[in-house]
N, CA, C and O of each residue as an XYZ file, in Angstrom:
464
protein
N      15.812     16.322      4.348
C      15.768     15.454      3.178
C      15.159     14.106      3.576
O      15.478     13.570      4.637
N      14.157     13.481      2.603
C      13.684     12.228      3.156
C      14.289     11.003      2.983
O      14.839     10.983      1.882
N      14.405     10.141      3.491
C      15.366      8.231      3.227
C      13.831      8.106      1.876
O      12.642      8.349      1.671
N      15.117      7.527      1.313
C      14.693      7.140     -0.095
C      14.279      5.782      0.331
O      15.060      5.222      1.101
N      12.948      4.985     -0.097
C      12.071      4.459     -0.664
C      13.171      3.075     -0.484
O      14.370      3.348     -0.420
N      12.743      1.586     -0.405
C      13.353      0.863     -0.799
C      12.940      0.173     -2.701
O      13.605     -0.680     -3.288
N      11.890      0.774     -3.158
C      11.528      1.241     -4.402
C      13.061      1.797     -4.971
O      13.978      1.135     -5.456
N      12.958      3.403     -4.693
C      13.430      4.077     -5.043
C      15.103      3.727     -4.988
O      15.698      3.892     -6.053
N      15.953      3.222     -3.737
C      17.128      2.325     -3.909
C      17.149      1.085     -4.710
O      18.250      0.838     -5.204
N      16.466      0.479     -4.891
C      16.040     -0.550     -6.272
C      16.630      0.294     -7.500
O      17.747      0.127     -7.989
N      15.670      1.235     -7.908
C      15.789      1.649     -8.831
C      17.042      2.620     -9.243
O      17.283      2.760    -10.442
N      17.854      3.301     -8.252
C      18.919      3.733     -8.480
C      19.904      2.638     -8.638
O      20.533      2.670     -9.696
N      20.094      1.954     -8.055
C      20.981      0.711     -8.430
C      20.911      0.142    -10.093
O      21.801      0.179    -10.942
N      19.770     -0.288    -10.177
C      19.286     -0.749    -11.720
C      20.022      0.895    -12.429
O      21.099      0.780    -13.014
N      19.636      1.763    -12.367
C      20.119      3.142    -13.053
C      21.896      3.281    -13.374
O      22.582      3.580    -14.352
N      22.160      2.863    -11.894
C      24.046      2.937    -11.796
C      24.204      1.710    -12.769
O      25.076      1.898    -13.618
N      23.761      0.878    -12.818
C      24.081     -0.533    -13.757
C      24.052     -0.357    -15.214
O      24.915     -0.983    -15.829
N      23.310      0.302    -15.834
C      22.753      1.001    -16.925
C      23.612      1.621    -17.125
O      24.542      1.160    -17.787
N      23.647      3.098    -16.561
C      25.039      4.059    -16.634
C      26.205      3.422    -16.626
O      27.114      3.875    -17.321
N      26.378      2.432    -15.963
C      28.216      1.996    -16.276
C      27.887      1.569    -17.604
O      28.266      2.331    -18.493
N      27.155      0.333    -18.022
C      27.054     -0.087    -19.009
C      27.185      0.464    -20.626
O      27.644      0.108    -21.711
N      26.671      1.247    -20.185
C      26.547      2.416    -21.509
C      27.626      3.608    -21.400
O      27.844      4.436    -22.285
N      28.321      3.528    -20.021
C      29.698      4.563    -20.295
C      30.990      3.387    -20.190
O      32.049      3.812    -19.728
N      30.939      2.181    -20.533
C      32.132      1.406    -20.091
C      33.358      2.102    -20.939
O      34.443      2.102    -20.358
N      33.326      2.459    -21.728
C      34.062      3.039    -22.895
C      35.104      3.978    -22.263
O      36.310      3.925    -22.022
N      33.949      4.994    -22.076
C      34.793      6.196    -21.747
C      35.427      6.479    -20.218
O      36.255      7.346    -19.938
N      34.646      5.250    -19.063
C      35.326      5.043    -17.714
C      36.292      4.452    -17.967
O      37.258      4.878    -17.333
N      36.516      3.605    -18.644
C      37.650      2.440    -18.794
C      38.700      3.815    -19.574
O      39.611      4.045    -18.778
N      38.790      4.492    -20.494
C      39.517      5.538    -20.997
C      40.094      6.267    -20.349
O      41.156      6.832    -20.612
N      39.185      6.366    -19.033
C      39.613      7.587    -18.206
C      40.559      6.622    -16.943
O      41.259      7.179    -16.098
N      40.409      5.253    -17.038
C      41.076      4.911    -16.192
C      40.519      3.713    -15.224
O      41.229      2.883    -14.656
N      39.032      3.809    -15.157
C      38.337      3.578    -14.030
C      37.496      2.373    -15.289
O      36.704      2.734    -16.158
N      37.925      1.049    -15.059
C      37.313     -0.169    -15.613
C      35.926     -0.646    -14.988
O      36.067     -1.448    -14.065
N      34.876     -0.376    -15.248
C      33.406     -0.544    -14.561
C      33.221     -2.321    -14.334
O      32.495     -2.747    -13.435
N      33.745     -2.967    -14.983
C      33.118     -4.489    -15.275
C      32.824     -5.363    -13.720
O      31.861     -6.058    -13.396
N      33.815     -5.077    -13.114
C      33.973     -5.858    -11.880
C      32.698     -5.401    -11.023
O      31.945     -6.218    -10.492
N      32.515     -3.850    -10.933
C      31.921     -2.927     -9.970
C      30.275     -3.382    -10.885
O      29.272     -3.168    -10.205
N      30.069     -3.866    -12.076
C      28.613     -3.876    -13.089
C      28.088     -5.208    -12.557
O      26.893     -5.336    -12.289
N      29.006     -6.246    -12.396
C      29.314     -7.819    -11.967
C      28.131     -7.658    -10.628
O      26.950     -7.970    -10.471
N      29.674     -6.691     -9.436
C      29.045     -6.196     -8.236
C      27.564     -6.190     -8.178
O      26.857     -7.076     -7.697
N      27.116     -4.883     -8.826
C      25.955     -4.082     -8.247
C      24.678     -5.138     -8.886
O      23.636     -5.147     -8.231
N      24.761     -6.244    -10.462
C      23.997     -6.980    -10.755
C      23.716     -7.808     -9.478
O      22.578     -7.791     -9.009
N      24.763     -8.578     -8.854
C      24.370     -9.396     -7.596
C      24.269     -9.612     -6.775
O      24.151    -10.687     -6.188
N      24.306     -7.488     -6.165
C      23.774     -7.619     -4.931
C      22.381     -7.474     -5.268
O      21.528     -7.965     -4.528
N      21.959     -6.626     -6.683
C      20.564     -6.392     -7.034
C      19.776     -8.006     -7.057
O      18.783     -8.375     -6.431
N      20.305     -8.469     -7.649
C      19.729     -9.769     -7.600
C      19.200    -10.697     -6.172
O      18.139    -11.313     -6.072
N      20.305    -10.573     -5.124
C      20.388    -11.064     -3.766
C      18.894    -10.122     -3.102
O      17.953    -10.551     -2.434
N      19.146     -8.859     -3.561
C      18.014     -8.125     -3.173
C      16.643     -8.703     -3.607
O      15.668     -8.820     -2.865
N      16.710     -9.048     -4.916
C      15.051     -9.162     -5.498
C      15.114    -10.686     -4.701
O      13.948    -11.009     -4.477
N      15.663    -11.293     -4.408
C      15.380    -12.552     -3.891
C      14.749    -12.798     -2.817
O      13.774    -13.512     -2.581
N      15.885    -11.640     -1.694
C      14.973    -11.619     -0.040
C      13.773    -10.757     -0.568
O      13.384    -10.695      0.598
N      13.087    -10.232     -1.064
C      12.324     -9.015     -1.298
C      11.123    -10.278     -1.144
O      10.154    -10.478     -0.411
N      11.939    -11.143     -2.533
C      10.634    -12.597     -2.674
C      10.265    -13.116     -1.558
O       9.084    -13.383     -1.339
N      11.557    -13.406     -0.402
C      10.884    -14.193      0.525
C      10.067    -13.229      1.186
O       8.887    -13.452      1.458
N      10.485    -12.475      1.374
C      10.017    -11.089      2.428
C       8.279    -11.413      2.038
O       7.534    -12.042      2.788
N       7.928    -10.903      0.885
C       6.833    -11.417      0.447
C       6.106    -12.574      0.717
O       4.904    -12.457      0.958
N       6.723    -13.861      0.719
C       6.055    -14.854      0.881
C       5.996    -15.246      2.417
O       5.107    -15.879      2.986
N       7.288    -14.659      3.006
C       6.811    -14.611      4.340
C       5.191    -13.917      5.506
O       4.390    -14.140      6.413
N       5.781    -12.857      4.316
C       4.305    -11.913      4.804
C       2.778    -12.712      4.597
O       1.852    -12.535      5.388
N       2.698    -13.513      3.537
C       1.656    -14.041      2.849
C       1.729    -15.287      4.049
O       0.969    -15.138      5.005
N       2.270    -16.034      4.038
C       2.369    -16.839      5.320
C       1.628    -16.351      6.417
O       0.462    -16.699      6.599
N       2.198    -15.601      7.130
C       1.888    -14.990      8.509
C       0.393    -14.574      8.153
O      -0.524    -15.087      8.793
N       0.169    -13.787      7.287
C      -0.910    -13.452      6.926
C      -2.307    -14.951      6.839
O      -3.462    -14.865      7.257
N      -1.690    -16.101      6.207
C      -2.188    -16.947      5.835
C      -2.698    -18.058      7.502
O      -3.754    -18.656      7.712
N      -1.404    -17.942      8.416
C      -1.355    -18.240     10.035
C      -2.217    -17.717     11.204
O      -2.710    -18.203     12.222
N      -2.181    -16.619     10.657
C      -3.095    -15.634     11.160
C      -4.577    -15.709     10.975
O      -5.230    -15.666     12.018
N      -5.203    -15.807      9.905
C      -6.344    -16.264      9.510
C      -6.618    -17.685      9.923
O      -7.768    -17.829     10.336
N      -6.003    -18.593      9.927
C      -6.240    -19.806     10.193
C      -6.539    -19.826     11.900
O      -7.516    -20.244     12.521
N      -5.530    -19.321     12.273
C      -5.463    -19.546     14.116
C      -6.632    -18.455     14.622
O      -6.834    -18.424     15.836
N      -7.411    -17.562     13.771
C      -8.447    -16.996     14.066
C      -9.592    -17.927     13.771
O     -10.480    -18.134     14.598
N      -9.556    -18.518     12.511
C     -10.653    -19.536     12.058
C     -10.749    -20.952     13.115
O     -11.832    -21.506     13.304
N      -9.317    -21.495     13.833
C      -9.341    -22.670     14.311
C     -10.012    -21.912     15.920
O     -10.919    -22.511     16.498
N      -9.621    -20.986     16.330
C      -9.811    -20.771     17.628
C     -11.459    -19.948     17.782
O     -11.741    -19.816     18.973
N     -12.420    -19.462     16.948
C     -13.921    -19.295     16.392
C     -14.480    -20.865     16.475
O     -15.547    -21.089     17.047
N     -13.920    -21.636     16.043
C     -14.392    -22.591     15.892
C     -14.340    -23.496     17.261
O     -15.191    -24.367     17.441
N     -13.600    -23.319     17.939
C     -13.374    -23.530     19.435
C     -14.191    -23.050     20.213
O     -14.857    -23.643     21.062
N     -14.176    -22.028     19.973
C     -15.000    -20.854     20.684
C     -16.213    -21.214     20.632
O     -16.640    -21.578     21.728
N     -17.205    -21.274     19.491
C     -18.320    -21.685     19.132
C     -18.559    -22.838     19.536
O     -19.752    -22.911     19.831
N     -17.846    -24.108     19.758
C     -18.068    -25.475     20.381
C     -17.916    -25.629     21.681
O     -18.620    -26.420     22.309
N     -17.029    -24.931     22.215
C     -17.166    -24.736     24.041
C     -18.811    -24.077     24.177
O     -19.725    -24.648     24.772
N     -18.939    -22.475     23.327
C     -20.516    -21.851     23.739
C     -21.455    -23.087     23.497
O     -22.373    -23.300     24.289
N     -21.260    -23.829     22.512
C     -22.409    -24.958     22.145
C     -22.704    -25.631     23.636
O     -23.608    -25.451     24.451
N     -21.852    -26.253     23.626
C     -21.476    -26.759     25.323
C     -22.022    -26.479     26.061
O     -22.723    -27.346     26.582
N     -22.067    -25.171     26.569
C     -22.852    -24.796     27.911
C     -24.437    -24.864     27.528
O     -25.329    -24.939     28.373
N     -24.601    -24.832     26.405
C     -25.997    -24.518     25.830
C     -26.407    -26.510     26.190
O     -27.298    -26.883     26.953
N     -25.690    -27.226     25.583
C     -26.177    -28.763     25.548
C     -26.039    -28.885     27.013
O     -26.620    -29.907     27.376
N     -25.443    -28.179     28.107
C     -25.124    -28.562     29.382
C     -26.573    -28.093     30.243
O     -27.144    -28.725     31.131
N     -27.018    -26.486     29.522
C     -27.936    -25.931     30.243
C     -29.339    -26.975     29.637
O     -29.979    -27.288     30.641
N     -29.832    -27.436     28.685
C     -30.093    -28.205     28.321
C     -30.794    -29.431     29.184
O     -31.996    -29.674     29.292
N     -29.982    -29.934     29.604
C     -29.216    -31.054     30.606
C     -29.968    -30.745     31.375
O     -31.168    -31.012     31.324
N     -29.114    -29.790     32.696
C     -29.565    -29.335     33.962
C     -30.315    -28.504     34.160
O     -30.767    -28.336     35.293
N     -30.684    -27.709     33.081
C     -31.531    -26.472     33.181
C     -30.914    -25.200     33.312
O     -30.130    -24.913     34.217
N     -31.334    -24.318     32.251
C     -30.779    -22.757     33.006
C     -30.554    -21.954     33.875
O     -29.936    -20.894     33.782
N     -31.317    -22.674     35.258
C     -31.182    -22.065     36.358
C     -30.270    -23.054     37.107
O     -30.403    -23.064     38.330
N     -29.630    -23.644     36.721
C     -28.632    -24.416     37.595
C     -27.379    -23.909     37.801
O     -26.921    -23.247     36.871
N     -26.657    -24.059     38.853
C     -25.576    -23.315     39.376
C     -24.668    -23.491     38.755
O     -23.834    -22.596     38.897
N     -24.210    -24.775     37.636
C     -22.976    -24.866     37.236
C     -23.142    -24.229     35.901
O     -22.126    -23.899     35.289
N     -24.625    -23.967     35.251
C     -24.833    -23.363     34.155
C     -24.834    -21.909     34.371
O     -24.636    -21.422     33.258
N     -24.953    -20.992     35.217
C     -25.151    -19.933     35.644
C     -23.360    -19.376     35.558
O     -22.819    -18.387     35.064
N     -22.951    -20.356     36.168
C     -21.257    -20.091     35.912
C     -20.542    -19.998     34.823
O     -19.768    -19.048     34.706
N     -20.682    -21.137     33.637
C     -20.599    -20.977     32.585
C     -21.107    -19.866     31.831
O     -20.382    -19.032     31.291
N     -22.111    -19.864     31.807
C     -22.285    -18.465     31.544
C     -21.498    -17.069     31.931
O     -21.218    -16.215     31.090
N     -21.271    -16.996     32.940
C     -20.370    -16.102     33.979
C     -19.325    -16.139     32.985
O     -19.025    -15.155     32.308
N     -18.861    -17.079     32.907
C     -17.202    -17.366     32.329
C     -17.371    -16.358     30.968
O     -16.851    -15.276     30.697
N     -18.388    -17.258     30.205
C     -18.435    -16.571     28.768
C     -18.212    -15.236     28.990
O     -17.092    -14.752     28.829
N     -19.373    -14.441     29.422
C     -19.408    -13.277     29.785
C     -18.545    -12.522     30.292
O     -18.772    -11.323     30.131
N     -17.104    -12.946     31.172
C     -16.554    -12.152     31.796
C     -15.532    -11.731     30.875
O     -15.137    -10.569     30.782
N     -14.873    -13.266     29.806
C     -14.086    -13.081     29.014
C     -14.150    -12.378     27.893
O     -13.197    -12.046     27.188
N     -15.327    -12.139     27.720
C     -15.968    -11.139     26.757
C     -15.327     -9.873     26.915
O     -14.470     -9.206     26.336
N     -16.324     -9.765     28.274
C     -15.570     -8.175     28.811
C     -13.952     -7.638     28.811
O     -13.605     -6.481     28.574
N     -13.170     -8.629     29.094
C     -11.710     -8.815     28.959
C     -11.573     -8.682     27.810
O     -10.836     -7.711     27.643
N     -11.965     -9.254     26.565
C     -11.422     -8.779     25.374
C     -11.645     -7.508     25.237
O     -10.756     -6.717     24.924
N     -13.350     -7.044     25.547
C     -13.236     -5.337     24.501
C     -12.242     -4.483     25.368
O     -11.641     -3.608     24.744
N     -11.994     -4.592     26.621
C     -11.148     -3.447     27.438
C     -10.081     -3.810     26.798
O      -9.553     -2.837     26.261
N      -9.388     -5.042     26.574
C      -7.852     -4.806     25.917
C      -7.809     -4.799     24.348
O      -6.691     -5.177     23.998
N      -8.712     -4.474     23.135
C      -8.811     -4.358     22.329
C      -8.549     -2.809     21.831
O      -8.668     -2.514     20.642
């Protein structure tokens, strides 16, 4: 049997709330007073749709952190490469400290695609 959905527990809850509601009559007849248990299940449902909200806006966050610290650190990236370029510039492309820089770029390169 599969775990039900946190959809799908949403929606049975809302269902049990409904069903008492519309049998208060004949539970309360039989013995069994729903009001307290209708009270209940409204505010844990409620407590639920609330974290659900943050849950959401958390995600949108991270999501939003994520993009940024990719955009701030491109932009880093691109101004260090500028760098060696205004450096080679400078001293020339065949110079030893430009030859290194280069090196650097290049090696870290390689380091990303192997752990990607």
């Amino acid at each position: 049997m599969a775990k039900m959905t946190e959809s799908g527990k949403r929606d049975f809850v809302s269902q049990m709330i409904t069903i008492l509601q519309q049998n208060t009559t004949l539970l309360t007849d039989s013995g069994f007073d729903p009001t307290a248990k209708i009270a209940q299940l409204q505010t844990e449902l409620s407590a639920a749709d609330e974290a659900e909200g943050r849950q959401i806006d958390a995600k949108a966050a991270a999501k939003a952190a994520t993009k940024e610290a990719s955009q701030t650190l491109k932009t880093a990236y691109d101004d260090g490469s500028a760098s060696v370029e205004i450096i080679a510039g400078f001293l020339g492309k065949d110079h030893p400290l430009v030859q290194e820089l280069r090196k650097l770029r290049k090696v870290n390169s390689k380091t990303e695609k192997v752990s990607e």
